[in-house]
MIDOSE-1310 file (N, C-alpha, C; in nm, 2 decimals, decimal comma, always signed):
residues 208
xxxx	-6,01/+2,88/+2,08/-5,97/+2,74/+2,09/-6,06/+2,66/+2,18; -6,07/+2,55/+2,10/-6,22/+2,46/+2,21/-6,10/+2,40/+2,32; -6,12/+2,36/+2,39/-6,05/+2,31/+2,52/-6,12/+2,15/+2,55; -6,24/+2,06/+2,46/-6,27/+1,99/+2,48/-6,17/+1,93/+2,34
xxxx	-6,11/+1,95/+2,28/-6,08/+1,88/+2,20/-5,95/+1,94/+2,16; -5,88/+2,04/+2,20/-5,73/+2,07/+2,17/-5,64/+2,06/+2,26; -5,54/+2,05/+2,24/-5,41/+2,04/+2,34/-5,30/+2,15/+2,34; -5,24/+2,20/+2,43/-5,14/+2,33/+2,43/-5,01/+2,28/+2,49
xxxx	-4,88/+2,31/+2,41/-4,76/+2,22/+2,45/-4,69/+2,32/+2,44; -4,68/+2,36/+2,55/-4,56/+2,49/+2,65/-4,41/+2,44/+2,62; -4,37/+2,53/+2,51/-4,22/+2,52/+2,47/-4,14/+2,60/+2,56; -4,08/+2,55/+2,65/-3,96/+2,64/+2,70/-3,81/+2,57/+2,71
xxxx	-3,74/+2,67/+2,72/-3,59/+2,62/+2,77/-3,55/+2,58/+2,94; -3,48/+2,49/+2,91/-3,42/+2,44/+3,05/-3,31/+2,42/+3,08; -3,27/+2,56/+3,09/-3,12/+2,54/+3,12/-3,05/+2,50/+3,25; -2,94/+2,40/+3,24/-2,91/+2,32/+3,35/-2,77/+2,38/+3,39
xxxx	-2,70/+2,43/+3,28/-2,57/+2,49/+3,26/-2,51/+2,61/+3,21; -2,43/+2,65/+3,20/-2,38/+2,79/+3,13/-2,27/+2,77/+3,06; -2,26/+2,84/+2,94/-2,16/+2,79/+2,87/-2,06/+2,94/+2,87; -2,10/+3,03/+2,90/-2,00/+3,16/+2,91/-2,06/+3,27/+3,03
xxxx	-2,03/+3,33/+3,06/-2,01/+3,42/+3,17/-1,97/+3,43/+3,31; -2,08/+3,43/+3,39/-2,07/+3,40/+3,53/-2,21/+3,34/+3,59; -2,13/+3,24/+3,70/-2,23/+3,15/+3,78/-2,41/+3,23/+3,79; -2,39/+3,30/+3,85/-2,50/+3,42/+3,87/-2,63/+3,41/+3,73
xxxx	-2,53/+3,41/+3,65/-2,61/+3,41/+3,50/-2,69/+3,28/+3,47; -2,72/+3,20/+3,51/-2,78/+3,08/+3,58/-2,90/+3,05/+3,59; -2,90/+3,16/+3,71/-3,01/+3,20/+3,76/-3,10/+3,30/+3,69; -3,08/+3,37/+3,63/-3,14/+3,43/+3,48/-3,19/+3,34/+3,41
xxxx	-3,11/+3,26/+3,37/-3,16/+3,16/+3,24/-3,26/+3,07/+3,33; -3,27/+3,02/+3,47/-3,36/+2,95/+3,50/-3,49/+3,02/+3,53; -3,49/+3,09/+3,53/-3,60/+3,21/+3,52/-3,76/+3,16/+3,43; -3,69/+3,13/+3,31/-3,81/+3,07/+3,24/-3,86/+2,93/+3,28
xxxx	-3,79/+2,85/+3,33/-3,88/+2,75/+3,43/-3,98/+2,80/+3,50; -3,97/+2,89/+3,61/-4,07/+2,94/+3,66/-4,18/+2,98/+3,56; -4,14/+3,12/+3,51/-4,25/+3,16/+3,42/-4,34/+3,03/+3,36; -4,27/+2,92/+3,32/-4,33/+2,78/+3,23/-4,40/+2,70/+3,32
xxxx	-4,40/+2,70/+3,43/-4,46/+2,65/+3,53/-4,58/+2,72/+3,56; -4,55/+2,89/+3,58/-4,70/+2,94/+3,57/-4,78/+2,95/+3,48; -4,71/+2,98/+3,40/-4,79/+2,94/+3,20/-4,91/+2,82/+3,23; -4,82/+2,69/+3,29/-4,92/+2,57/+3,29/-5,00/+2,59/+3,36
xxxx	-4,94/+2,64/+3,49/-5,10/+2,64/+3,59/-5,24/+2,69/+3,53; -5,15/+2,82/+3,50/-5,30/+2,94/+3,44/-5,38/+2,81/+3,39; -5,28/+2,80/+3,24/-5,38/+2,71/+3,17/-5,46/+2,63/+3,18; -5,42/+2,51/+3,27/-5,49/+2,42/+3,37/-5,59/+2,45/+3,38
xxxx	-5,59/+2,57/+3,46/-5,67/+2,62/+3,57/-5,81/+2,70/+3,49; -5,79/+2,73/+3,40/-5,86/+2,83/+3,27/-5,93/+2,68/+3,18; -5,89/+2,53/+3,21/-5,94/+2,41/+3,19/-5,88/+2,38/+3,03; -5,75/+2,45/+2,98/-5,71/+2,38/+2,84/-5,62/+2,27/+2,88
xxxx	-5,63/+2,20/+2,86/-5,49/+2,06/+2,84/-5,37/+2,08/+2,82; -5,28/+2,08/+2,91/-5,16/+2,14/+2,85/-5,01/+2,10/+2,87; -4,94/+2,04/+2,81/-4,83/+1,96/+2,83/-4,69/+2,05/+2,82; -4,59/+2,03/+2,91/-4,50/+2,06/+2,91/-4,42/+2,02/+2,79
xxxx	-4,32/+2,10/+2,75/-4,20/+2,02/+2,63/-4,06/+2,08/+2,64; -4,01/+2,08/+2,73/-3,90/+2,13/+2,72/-3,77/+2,14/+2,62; -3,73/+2,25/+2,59/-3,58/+2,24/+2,54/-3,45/+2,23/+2,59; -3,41/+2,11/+2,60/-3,24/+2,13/+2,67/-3,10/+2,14/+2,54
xxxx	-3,06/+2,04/+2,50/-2,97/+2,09/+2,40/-2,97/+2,07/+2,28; -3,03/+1,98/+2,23/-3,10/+2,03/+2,09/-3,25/+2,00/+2,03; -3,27/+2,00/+1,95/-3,39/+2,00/+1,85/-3,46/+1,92/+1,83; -3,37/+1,79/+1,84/-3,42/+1,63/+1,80/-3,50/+1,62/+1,88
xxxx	-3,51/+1,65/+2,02/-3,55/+1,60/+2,14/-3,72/+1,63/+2,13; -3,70/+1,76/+2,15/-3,80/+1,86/+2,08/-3,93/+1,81/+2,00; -3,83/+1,76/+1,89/-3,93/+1,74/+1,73/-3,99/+1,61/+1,78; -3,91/+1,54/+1,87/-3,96/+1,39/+1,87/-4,10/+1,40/+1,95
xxxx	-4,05/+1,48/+2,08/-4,16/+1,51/+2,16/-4,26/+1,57/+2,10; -4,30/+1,64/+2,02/-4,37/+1,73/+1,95/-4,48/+1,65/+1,83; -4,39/+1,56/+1,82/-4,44/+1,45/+1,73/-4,54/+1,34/+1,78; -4,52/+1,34/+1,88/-4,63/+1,25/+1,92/-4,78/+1,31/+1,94
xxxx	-4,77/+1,44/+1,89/-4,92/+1,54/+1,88/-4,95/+1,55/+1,75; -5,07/+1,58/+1,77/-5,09/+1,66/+1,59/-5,15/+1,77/+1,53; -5,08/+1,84/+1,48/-5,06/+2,05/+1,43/-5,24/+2,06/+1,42; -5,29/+1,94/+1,37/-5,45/+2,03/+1,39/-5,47/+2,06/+1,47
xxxx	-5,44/+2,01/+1,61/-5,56/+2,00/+1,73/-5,45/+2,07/+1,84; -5,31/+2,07/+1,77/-5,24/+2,14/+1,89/-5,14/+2,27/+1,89; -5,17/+2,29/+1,98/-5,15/+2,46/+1,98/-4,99/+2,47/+2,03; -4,88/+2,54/+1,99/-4,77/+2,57/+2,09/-4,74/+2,70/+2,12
xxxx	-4,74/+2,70/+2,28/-4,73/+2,81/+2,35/-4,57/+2,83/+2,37; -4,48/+2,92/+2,28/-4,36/+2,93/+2,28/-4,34/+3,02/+2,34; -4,23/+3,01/+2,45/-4,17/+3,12/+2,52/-3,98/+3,10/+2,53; -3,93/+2,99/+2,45/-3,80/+2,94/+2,45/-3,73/+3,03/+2,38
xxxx	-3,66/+3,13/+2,49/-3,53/+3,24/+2,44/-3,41/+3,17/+2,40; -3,35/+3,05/+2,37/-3,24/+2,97/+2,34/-3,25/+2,86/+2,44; -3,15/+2,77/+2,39/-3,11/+2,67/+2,47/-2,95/+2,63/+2,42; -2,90/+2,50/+2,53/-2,80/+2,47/+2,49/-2,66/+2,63/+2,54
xxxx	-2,76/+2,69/+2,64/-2,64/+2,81/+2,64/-2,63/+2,94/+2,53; -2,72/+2,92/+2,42/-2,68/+3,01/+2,32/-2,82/+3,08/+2,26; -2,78/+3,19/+2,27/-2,96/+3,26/+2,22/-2,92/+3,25/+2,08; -2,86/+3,28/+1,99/-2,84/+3,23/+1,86/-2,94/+3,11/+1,79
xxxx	-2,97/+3,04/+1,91/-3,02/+2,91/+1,88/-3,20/+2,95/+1,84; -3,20/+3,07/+1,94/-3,39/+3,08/+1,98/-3,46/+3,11/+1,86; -3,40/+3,18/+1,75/-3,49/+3,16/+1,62/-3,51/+3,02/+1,55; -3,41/+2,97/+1,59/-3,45/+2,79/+1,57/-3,61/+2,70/+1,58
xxxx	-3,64/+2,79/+1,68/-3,76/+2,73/+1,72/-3,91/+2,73/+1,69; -3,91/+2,86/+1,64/-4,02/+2,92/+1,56/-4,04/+2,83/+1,39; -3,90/+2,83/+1,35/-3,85/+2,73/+1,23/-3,93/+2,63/+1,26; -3,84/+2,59/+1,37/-3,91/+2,42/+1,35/-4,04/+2,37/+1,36
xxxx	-4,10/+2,48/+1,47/-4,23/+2,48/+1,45/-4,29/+2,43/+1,33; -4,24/+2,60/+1,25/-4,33/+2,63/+1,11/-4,33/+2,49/+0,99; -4,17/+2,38/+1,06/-4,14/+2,28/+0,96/-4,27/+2,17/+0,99; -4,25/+2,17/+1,13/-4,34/+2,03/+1,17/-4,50/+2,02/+1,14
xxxx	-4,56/+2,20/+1,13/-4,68/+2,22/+1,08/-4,74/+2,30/+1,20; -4,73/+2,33/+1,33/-4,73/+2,35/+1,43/-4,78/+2,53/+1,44; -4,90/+2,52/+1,50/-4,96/+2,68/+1,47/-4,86/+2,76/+1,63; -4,81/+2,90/+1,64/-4,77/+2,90/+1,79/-4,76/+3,05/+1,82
xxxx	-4,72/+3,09/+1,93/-4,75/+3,17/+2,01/-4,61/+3,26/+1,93; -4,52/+3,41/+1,95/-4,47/+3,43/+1,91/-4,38/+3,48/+1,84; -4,29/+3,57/+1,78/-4,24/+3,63/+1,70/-4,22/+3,50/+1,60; -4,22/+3,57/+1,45/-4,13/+3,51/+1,37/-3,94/+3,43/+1,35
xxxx	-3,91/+3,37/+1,26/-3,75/+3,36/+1,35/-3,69/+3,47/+1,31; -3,74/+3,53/+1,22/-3,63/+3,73/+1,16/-3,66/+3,76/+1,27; -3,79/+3,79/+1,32/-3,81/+3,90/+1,40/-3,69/+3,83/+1,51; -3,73/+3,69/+1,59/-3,63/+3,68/+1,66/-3,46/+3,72/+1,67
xxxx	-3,42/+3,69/+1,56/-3,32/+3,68/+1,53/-3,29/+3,86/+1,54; -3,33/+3,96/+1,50/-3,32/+4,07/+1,50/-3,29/+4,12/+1,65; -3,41/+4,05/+1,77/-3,40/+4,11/+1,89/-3,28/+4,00/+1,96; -3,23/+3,92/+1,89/-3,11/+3,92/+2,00/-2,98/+3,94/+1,93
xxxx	-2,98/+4,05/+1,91/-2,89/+4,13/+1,84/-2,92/+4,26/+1,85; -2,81/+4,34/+1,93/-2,89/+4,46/+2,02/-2,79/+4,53/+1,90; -2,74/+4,54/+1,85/-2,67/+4,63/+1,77/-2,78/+4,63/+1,59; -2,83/+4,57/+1,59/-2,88/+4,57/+1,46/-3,02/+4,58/+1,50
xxxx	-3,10/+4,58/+1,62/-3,19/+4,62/+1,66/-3,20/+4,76/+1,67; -3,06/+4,86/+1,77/-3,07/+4,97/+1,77/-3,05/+5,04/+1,65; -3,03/+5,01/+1,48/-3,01/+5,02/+1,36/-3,18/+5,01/+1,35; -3,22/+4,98/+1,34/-3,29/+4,95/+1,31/-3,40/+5,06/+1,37
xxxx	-3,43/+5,05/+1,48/-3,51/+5,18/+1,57/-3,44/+5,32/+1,52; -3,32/+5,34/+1,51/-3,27/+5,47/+1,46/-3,36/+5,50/+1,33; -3,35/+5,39/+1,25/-3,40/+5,41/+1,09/-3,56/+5,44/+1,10; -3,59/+5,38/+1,17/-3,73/+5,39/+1,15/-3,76/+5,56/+1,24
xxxx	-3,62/+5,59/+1,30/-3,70/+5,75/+1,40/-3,74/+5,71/+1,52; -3,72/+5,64/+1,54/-3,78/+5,57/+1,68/-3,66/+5,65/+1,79; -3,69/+5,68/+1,88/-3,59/+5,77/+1,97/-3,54/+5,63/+2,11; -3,36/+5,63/+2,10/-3,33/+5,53/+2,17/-3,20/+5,63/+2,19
xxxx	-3,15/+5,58/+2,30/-3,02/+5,65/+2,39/-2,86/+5,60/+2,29; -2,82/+5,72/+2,24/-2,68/+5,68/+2,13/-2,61/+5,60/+2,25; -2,55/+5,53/+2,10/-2,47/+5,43/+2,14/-2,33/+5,37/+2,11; -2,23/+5,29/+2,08/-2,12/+5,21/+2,08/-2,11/+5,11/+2,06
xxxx	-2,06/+5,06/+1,97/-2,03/+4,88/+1,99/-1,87/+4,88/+1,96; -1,80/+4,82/+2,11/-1,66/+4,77/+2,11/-1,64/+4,65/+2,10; -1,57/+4,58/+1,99/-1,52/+4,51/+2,00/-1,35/+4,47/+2,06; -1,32/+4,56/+2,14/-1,20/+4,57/+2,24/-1,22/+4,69/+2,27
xxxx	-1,13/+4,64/+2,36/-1,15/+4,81/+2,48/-1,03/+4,88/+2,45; -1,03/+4,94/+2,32/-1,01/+5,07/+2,28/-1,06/+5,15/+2,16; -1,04/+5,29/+2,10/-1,12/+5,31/+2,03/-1,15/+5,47/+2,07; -1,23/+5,55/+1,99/-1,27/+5,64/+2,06/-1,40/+5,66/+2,07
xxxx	-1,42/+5,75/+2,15/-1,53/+5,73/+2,23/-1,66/+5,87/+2,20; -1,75/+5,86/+2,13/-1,88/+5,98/+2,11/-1,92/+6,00/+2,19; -1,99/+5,91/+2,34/-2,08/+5,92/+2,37/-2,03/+6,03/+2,48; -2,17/+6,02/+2,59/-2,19/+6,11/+2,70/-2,20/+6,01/+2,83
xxxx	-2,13/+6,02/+2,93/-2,12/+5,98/+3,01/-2,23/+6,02/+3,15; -2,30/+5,95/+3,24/-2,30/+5,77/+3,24/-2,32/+5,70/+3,14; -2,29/+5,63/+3,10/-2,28/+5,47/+2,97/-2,32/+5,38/+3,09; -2,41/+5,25/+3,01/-2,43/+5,10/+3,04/-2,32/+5,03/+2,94
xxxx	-2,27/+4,95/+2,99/-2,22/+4,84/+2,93/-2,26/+4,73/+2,88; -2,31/+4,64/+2,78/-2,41/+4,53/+2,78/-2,36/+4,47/+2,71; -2,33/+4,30/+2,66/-2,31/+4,25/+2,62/-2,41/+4,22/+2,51; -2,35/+4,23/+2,35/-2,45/+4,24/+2,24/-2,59/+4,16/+2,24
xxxx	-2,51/+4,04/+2,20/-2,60/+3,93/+2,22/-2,67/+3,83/+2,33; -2,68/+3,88/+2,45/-2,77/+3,84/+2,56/-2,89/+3,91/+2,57; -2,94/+3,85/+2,67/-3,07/+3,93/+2,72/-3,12/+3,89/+2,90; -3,23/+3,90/+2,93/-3,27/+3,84/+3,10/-3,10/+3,92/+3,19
xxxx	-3,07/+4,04/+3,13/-3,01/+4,11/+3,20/-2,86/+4,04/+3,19; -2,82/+3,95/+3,16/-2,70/+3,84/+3,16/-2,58/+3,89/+3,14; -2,50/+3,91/+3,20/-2,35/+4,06/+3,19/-2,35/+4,14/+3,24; -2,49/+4,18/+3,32/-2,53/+4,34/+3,34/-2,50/+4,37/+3,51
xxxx	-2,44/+4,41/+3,56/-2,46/+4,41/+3,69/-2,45/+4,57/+3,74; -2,44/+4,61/+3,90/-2,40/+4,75/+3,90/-2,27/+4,78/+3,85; -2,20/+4,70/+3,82/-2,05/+4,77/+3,72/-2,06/+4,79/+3,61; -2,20/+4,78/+3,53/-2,22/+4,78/+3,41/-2,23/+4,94/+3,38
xxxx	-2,31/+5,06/+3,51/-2,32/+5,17/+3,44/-2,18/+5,24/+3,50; -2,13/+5,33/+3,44/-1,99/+5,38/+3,45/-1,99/+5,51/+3,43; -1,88/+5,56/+3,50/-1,87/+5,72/+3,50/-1,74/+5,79/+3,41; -1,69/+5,69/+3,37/-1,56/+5,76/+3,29/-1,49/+5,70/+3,19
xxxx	-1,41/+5,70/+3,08/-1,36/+5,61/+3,00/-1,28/+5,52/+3,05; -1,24/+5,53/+3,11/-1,12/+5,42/+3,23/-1,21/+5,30/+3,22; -1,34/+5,32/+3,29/-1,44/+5,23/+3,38/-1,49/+5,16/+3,27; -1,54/+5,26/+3,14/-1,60/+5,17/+3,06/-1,53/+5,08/+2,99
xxxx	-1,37/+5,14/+2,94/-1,34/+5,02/+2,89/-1,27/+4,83/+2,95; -1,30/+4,92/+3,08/-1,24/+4,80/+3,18/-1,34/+4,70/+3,17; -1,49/+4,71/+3,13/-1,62/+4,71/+3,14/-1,61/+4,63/+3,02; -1,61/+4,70/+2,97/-1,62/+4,66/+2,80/-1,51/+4,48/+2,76
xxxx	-1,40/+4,54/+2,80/-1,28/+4,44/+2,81/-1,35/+4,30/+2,85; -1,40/+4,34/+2,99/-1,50/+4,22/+3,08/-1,62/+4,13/+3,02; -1,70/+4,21/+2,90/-1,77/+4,16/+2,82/-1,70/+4,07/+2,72; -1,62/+4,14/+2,67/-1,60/+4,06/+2,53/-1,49/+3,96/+2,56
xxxx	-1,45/+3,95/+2,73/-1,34/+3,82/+2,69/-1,40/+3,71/+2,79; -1,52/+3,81/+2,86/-1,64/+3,67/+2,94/-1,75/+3,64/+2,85; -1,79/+3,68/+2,74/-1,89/+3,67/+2,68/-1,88/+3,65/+2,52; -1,74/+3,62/+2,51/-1,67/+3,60/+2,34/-1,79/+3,71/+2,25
xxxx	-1,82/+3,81/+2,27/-1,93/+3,92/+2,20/-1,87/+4,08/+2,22; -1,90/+4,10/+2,11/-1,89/+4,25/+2,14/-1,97/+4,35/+2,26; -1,92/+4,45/+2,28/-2,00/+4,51/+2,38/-2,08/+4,63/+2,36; -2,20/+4,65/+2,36/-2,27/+4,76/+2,35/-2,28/+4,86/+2,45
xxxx	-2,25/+5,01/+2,42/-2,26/+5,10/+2,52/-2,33/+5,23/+2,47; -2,40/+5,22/+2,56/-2,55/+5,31/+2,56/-2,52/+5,44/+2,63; -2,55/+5,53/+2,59/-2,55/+5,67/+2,71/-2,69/+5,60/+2,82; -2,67/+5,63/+2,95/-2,79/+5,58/+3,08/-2,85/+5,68/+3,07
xxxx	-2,96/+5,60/+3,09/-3,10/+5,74/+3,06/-3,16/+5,66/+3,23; -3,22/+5,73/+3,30/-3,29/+5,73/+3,46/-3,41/+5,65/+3,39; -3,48/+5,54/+3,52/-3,59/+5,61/+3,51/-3,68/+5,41/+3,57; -3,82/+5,40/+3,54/-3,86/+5,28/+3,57/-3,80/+5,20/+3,47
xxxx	-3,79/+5,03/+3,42/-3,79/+4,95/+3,31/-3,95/+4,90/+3,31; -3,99/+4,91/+3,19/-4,12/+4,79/+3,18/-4,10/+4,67/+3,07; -4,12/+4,54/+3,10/-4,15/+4,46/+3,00/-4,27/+4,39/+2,96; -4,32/+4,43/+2,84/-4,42/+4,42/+2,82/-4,49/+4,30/+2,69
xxxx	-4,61/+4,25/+2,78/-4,63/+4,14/+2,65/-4,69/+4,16/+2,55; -4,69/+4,15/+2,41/-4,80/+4,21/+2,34/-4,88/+4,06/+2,30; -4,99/+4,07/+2,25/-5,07/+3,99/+2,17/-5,13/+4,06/+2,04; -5,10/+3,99/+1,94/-5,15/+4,05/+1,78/-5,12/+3,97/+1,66
C-alpha cells in the first residue's frame, strides 16, 4: 500500500454500556479502545494516514462515516468483535464492508459467525480431528453429566473472557451446575463446559 496516496480507517467497537452480565464485563469490552488506539499510533508512526471509525450502536453511523472515503484508495483495518452489546452483531461488519465496496483486514462474516459460537466451533474442530478438551452444552442446570472433572464453565456466545471468572473452573457437579445456572440466567445463552486442561493461554494473530 502506497501511503502517499491511500488512507486506513480503523473499525472498532465502542462500547459505552453492557447489556447482560456483570459491571466488570465492561471493562473487557473496553479493551478494544485501547488496542484501536495503538493500531493508530503504529500506523501513524509507520507514516500511513489513518482515521479512526468507530462502532457504537448500529450500522448507519458506520456506513455514513465510511462514505465519506472511497474503496479504491481506502483500506479498512477491522478489528470490531460486536457492538451495541451483542457479538451476534460482529459478522455484520465484514458484510457491510463487502456491501460498500471496502477492501479489509479480517475473517470473513461465516468465518466470524462460526467463532462466536463456541459450541459449533468445537463441532467443528472435532470433525476435522483437531484435538480439543470434551465438552457440554447446558442449557439449564440439570442433565447428566460425561465429562471429567475440573470443568470450565463458559458462556457460549462471548468471548474477551466475559462470564469467566475463578468460579468458572469447578471441582464437582454441585459447583458446575450452580455455575452453569449463573450463565444462562446472566447471560440469556447456554453454557459450555469443557474438561480444564493446565497450562499457558496464547492469542495469536495470523496474517494470510
Amino acid at each position: 500500500m502506497d501511503a502517499e496516496d491511500s488512507l486506513i480507517a480503523l473499525v472498532f467497537n465502542q462500547e459505552e454500556e453492557i447489556l447482560r452480565g456483570e459491571s466488570q464485563d465492561l471493562i473487557a469490552l473496553q479493551y478494544t479502545i485501547k488496542t484501536a488506539a495503538s493500531i493508530h499510533e503504529a500506523l501513524c508512526r509507520l507514516g500511513y494516514p489513518t482515521v479512526m471509525a468507530p462502532v457504537k450502536n448500529d450500522l448507519e453511523v458506520l456506513a455514513r462515516d465510511l462514505n465519506q472515503y472511497s474503496p479504491r484508495n481506502t483500506f479498512v483495518f477491522n478489528i470490531c468483535d460486536g457492538f451495541a452489546g451483542d457479538n451476534f452483531s460482529a459478522p455484520r461488519i465484514p458484510r457491510l464492508l463487502r456491501e460498500l465496496g471496502f477492501k479489509h483486514t479480517g475473517s470473513r462474516a461465516e468465518a466470524i459467525r462460526l467463532c462466536t459460537d463456541k459450541a459449533r466451533a468445537k463441532q467443528r474442530l472435532v470433525k476435522q480431528g483437531v484435538p480439543t478438551p470434551a465438552y457440554q452444552i447446558f442449557s439449564r442446570p440439570t442433565g447428566d453429566v460425561s465429562l471429567q472433572f475440573p470443568a470450565i464453565v463458559k458462556p457460549v456466545h462471548e468471548d474477551a473472557s466475559m462470564g469467566i471468572t475463578e468460579k468458572s473452573v469447578v471441582t464437582n457437579q454441585a459447583d458446575m451446575f450452580e455455575r452453569v445456572d449463573y450463565v444462562v440466567s446472566e447471560y440469556s445463552q447456554p453454557a459450555l463446559v469443557e474438561e480444564y486442561i493446565t497450562g499457558r493461554e496464547f492469542s495469536v494473530s495470523m496474517w494470510g
